[in-house]
TORKOL-4160 file (C-alpha; in steps of 0.2 Angstrom, whole numbers, padded with zeros to 4 digits, m for minus):
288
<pt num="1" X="0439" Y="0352" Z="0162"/>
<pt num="2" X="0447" Y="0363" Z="0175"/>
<pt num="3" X="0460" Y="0375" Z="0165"/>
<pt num="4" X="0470" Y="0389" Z="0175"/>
<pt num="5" X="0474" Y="0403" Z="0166"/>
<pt num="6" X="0490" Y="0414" Z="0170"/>
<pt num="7" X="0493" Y="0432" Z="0162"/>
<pt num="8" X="0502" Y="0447" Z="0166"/>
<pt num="9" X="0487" Y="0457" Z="0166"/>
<pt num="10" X="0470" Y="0454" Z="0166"/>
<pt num="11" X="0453" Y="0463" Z="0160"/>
<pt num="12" X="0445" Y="0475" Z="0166"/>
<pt num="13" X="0465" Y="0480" Z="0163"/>
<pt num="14" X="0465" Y="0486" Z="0145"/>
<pt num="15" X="0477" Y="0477" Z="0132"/>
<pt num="16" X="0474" Y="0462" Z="0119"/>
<pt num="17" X="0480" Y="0449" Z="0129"/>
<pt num="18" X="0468" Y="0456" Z="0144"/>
<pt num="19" X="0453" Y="0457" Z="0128"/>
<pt num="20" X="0460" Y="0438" Z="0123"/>
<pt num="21" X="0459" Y="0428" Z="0141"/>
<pt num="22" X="0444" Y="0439" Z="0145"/>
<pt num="23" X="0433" Y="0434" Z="0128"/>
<pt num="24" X="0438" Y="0416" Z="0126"/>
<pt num="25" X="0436" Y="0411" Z="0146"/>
<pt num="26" X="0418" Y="0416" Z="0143"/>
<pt num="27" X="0416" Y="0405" Z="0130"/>
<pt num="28" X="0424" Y="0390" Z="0138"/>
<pt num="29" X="0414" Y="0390" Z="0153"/>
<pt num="30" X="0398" Y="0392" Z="0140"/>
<pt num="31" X="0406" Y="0376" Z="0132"/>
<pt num="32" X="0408" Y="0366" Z="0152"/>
<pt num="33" X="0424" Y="0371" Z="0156"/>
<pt num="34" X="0430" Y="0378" Z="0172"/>
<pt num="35" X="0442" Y="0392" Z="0171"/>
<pt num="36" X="0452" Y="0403" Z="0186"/>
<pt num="37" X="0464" Y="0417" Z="0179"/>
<pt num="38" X="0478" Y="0421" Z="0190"/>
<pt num="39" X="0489" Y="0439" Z="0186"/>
<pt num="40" X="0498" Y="0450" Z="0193"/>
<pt num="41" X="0483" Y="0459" Z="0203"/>
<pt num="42" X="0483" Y="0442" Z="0212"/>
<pt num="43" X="0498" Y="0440" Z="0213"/>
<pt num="44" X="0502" Y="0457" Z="0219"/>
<pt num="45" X="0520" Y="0455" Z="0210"/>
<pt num="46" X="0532" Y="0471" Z="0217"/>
<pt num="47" X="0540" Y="0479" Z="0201"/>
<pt num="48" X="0558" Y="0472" Z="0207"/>
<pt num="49" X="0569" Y="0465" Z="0195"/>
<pt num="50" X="0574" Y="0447" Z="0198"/>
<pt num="51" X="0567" Y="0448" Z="0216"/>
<pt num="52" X="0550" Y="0453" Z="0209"/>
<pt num="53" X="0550" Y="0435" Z="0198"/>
<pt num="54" X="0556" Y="0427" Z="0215"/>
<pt num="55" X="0542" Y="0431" Z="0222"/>
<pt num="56" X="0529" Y="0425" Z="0209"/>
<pt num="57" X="0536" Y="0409" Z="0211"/>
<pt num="58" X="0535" Y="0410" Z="0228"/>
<pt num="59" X="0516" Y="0415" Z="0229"/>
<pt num="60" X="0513" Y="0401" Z="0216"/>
<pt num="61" X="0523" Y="0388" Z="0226"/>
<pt num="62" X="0512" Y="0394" Z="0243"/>
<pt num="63" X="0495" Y="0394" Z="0231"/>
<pt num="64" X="0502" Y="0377" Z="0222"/>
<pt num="65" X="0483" Y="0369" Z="0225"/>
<pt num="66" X="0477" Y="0381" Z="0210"/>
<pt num="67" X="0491" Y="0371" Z="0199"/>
<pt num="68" X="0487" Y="0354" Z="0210"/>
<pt num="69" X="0468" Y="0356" Z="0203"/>
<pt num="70" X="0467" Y="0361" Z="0186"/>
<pt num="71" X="0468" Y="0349" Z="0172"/>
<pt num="72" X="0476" Y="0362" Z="0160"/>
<pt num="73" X="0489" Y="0376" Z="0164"/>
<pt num="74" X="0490" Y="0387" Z="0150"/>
<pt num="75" X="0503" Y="0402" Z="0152"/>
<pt num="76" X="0499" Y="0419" Z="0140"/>
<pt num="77" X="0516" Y="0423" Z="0138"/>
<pt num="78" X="0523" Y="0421" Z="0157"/>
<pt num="79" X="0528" Y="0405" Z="0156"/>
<pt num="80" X="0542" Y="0410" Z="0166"/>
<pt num="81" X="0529" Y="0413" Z="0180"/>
<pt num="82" X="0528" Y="0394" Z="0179"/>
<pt num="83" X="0545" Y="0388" Z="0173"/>
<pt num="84" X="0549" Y="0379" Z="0191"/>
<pt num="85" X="0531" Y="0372" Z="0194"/>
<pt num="86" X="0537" Y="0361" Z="0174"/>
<pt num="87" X="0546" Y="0352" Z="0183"/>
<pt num="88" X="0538" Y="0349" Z="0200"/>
<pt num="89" X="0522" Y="0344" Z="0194"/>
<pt num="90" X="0530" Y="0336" Z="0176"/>
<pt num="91" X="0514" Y="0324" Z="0171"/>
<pt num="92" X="0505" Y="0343" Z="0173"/>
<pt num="93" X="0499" Y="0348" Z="0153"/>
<pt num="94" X="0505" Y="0362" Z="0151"/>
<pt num="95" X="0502" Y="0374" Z="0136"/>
<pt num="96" X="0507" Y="0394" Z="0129"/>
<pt num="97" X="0501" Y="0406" Z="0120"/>
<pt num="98" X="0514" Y="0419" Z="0113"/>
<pt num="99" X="0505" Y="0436" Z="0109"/>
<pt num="100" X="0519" Y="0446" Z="0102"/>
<pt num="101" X="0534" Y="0452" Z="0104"/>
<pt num="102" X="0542" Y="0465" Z="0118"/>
<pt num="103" X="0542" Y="0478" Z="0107"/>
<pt num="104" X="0560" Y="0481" Z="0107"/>
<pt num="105" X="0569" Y="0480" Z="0091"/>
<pt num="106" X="0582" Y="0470" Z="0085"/>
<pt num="107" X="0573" Y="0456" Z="0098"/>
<pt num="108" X="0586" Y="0454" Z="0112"/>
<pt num="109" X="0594" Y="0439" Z="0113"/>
<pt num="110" X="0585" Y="0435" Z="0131"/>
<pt num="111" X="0568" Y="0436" Z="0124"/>
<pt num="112" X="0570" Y="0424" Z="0109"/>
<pt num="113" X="0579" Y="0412" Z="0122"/>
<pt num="114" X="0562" Y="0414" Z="0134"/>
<pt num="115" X="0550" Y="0410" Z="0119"/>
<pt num="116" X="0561" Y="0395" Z="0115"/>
<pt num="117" X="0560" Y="0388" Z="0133"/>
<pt num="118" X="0544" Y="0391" Z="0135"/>
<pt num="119" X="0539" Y="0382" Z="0115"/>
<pt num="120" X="0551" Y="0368" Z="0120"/>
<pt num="121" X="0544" Y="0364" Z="0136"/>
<pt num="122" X="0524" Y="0369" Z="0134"/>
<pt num="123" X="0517" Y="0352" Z="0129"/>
<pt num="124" X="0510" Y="0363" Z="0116"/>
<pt num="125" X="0509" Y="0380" Z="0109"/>
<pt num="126" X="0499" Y="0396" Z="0100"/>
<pt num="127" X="0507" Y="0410" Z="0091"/>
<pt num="128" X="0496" Y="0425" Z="0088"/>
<pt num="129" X="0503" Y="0427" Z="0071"/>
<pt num="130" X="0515" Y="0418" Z="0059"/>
<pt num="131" X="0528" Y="0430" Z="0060"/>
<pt num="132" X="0532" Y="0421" Z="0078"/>
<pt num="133" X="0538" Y="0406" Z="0073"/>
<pt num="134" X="0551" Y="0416" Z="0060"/>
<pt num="135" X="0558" Y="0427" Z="0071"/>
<pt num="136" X="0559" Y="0419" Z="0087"/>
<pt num="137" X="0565" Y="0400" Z="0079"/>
<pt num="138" X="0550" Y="0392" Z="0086"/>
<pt num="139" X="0537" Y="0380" Z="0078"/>
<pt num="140" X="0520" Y="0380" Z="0087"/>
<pt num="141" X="0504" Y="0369" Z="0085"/>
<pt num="142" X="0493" Y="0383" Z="0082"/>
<pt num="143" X="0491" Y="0401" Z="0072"/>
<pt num="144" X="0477" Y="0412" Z="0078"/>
<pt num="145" X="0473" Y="0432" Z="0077"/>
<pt num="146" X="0461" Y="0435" Z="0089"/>
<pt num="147" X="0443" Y="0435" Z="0087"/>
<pt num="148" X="0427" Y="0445" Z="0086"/>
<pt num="149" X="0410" Y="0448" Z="0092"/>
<pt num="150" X="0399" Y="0445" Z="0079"/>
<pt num="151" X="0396" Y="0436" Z="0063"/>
<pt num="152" X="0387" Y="0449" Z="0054"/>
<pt num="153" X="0390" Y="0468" Z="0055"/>
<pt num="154" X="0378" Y="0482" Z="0046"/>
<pt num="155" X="0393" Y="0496" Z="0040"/>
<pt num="156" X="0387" Y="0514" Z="0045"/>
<pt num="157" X="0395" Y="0527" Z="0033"/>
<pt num="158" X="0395" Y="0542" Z="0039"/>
<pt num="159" X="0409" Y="0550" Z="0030"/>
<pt num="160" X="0421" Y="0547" Z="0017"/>
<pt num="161" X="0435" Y="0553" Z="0023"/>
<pt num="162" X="0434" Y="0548" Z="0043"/>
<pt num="163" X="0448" Y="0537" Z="0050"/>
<pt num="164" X="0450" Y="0528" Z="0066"/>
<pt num="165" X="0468" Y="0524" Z="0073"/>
<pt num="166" X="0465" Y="0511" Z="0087"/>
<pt num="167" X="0478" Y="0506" Z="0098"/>
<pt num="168" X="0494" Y="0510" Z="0108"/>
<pt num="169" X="0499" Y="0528" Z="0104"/>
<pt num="170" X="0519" Y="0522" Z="0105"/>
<pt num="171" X="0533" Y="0519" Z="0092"/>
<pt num="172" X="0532" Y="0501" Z="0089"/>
<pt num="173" X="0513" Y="0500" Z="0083"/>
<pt num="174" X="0520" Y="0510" Z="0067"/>
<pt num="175" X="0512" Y="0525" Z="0071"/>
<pt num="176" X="0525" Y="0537" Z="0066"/>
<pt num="177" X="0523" Y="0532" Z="0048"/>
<pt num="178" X="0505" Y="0535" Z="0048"/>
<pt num="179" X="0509" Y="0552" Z="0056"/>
<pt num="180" X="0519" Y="0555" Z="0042"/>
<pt num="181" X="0507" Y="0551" Z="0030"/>
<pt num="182" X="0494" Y="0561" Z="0038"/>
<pt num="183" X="0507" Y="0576" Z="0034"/>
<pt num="184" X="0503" Y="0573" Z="0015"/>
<pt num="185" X="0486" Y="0568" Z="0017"/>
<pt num="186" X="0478" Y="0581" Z="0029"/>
<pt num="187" X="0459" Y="0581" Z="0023"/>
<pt num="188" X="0456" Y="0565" Z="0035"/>
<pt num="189" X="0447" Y="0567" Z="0052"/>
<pt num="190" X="0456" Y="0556" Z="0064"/>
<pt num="191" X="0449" Y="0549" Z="0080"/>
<pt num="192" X="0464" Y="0540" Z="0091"/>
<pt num="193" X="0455" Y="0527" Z="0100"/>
<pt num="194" X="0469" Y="0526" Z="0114"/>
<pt num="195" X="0485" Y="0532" Z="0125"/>
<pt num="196" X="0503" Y="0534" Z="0125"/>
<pt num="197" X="0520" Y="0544" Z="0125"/>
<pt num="198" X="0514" Y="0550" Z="0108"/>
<pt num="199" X="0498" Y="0557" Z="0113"/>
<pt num="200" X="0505" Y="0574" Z="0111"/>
<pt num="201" X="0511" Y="0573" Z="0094"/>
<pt num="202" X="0496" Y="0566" Z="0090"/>
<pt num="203" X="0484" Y="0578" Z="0097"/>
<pt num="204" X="0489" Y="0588" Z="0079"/>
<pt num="205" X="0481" Y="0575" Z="0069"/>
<pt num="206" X="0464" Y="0572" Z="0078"/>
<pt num="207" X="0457" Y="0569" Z="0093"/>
<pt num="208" X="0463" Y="0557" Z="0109"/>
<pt num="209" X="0447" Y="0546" Z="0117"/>
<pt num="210" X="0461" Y="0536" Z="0124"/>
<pt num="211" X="0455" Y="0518" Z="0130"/>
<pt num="212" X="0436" Y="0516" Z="0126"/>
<pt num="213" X="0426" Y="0503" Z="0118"/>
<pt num="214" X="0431" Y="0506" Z="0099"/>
<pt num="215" X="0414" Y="0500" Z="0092"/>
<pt num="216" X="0407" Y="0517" Z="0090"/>
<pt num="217" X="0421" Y="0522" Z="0077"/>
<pt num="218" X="0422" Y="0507" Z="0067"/>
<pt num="219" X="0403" Y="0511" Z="0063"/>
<pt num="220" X="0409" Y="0528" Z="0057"/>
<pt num="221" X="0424" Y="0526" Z="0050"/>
<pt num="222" X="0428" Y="0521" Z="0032"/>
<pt num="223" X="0446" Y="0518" Z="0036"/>
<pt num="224" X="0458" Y="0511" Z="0052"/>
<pt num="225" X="0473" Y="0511" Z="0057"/>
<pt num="226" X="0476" Y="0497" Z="0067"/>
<pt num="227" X="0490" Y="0495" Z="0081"/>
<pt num="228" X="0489" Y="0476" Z="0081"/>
<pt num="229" X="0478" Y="0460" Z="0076"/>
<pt num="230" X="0463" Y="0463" Z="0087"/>
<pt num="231" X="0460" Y="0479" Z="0083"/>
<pt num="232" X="0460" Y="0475" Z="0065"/>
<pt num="233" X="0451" Y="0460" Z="0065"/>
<pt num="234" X="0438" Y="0472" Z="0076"/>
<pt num="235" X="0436" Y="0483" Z="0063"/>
<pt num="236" X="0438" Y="0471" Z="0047"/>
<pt num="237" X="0421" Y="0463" Z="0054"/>
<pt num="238" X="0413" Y="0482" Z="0053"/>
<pt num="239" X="0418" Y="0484" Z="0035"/>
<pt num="240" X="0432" Y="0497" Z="0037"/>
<pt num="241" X="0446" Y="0497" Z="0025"/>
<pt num="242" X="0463" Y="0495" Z="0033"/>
<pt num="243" X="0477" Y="0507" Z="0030"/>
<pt num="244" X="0493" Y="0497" Z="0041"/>
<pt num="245" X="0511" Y="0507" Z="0043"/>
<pt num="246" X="0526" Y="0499" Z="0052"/>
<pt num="247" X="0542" Y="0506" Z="0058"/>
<pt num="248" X="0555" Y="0491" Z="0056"/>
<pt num="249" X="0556" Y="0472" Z="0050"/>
<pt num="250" X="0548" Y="0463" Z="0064"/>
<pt num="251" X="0531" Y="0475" Z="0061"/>
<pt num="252" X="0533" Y="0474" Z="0042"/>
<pt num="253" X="0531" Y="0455" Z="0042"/>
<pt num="254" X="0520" Y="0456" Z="0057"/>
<pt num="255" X="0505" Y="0462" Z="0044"/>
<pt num="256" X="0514" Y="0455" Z="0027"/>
<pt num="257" X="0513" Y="0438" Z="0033"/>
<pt num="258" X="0497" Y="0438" Z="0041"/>
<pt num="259" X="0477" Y="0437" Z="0033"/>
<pt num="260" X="0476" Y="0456" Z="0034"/>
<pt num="261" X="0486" Y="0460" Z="0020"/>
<pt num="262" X="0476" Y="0447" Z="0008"/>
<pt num="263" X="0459" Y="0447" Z="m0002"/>
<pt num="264" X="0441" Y="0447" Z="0006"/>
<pt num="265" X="0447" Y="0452" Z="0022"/>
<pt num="266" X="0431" Y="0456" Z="0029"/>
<pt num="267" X="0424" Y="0441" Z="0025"/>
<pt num="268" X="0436" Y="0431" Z="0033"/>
<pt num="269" X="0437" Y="0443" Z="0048"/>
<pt num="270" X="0418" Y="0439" Z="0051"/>
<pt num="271" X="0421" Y="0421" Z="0054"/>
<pt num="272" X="0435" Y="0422" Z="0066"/>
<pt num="273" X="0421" Y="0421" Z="0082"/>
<pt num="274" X="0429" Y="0419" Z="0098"/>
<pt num="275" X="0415" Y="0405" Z="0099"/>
<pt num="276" X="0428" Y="0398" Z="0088"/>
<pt num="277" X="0443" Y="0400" Z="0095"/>
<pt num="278" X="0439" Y="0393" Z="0110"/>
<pt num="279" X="0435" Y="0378" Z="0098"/>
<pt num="280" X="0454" Y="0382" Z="0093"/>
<pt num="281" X="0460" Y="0378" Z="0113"/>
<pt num="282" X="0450" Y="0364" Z="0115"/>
<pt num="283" X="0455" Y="0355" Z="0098"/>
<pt num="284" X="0474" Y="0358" Z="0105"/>
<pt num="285" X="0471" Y="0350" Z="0122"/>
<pt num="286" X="0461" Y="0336" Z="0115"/>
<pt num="287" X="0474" Y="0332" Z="0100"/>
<pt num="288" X="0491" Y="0330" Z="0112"/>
């Protein structure tokens, strides 16, 4: 099976939706699948408003044989990228994965129309987490989270007190609440595995590494803050507790209504391979 990938961004670019594309492409092609990611480094989109979308469409419609020979589209959240190309090539399947939301709060009214477009005219859909479905108005085939590396992890404790925050250092990962509970919990040694407007503010706390492989800390540390689903499932399968702060009602329920918050965590965070999600994808095309 030919399958064409289209994100924003793509790895080595760092972010989860890089991380996700990245990880399960490898294990489709293990499984015989051919796979060709298309993003904006391809693309080479100019940061224009309207007339930057023009010209996606407009490289797209000039590389159409990319579209002409796959089997499968599959949009990570730029369905848009794609909207005309539903109707010029309508027998094409077509499928979406929303990874989150914009992280603008209340959700503007544009952005829950988009996810509704793309939902109604994907001939199926993923959310990463159940929260998507509630407050976009959206009903998808498919809940996922992410996945890891390995089945099994050996925890190395190295102290007791040692916490990890991994992710974005911006507002809507919720990481001004765990700032603020670092104010009446000082005796923790934080390592930010990460970058962002708050760097500063954070650089108080602990010490910035900014985007590197996070492995190394979730062997140390006992706890993490996580800024989103990989990074918790990350460290879940390493055996570190997680501590989760949110700043608003979309965040709250982002965690509340996911695994995360329930029992055996760990064990369930060791189970969800990216071996098996790309059993996930397949499942979806094969079932529609």
């Amino acid at each position: 099976m030919k399958i064409l990938f289209i994100s924003h961004y793509k790895w080595p670019h760092v972010g989860g939706v890089e991380k996700h594309v990245y990880e399960l492409s490898k294990r489709l092609k293990v499984k015989g699948n051919g796979i060709k990611v298309i993003s904006e480094e391809d693309i080479k989109q100019p940061h224009i408003k309207f007339l930057g979308l023009i010209y996606v469409w407009f490289w797209m419609f000039r590389n159409r044989k990319l579209i002409e020979d796959a089997d499968i589209v599959h949009c990570h959240d730029v369905f848009i990228w794609y909207l005309p190309f539903r109707f010029l090539y309508p027998k094409k399947p077509v499928y979406t994965t929303f990874h989150g939301w914009e992280g603008i709060w209340p959700i503007p009214w544009k952005n829950i129309f988009l996810k509704k477009l793309a939902a109604k005219l994907s001939w199926g859909s993923i959310a990463v987490g159940k929260y998507i479905e509630k407050y976009y108005g959206i009903k998808v085939n498919k809940i996922i989270y992410g996945g890891t590396l390995i089945l099994h992890s050996i925890k190395v404790e190295i102290g007791k007190t040692s916490i990890v925050f991994v992710g974005r250092l911006e507002k809507d990962t919720g990481i001004l609440g765990f700032l603020k509970w670092l104010n009446k919990n000082p005796k923790h040694v934080v390592d930010f595995v990460g970058d962002g407007v708050l760097r500063e503010k954070c650089e108080k706390y602990g010490t910035i590494h900014g985007f590197t492989d996070p492995t190394p800390f979730y062997k140390q540390a006992k706890y993490c803050v996580p800024g989103g689903y990989l990074a918790a499932l990350e460290a879940s399968s390493y055996g570190c507790e997680l501590k989760l702060f949110w700043n608003n009602k979309i965040k709250r329920d982002y965690w509340k209504m996911s695994p995360f918050i329930g029992k055996d965590v760990v064990a369930w965070a060791k189970k969800q391979t990216w071996n098996k999600l790309a059993d996930e994808y397949l499942n979806l095309y094969n079932s529609i």
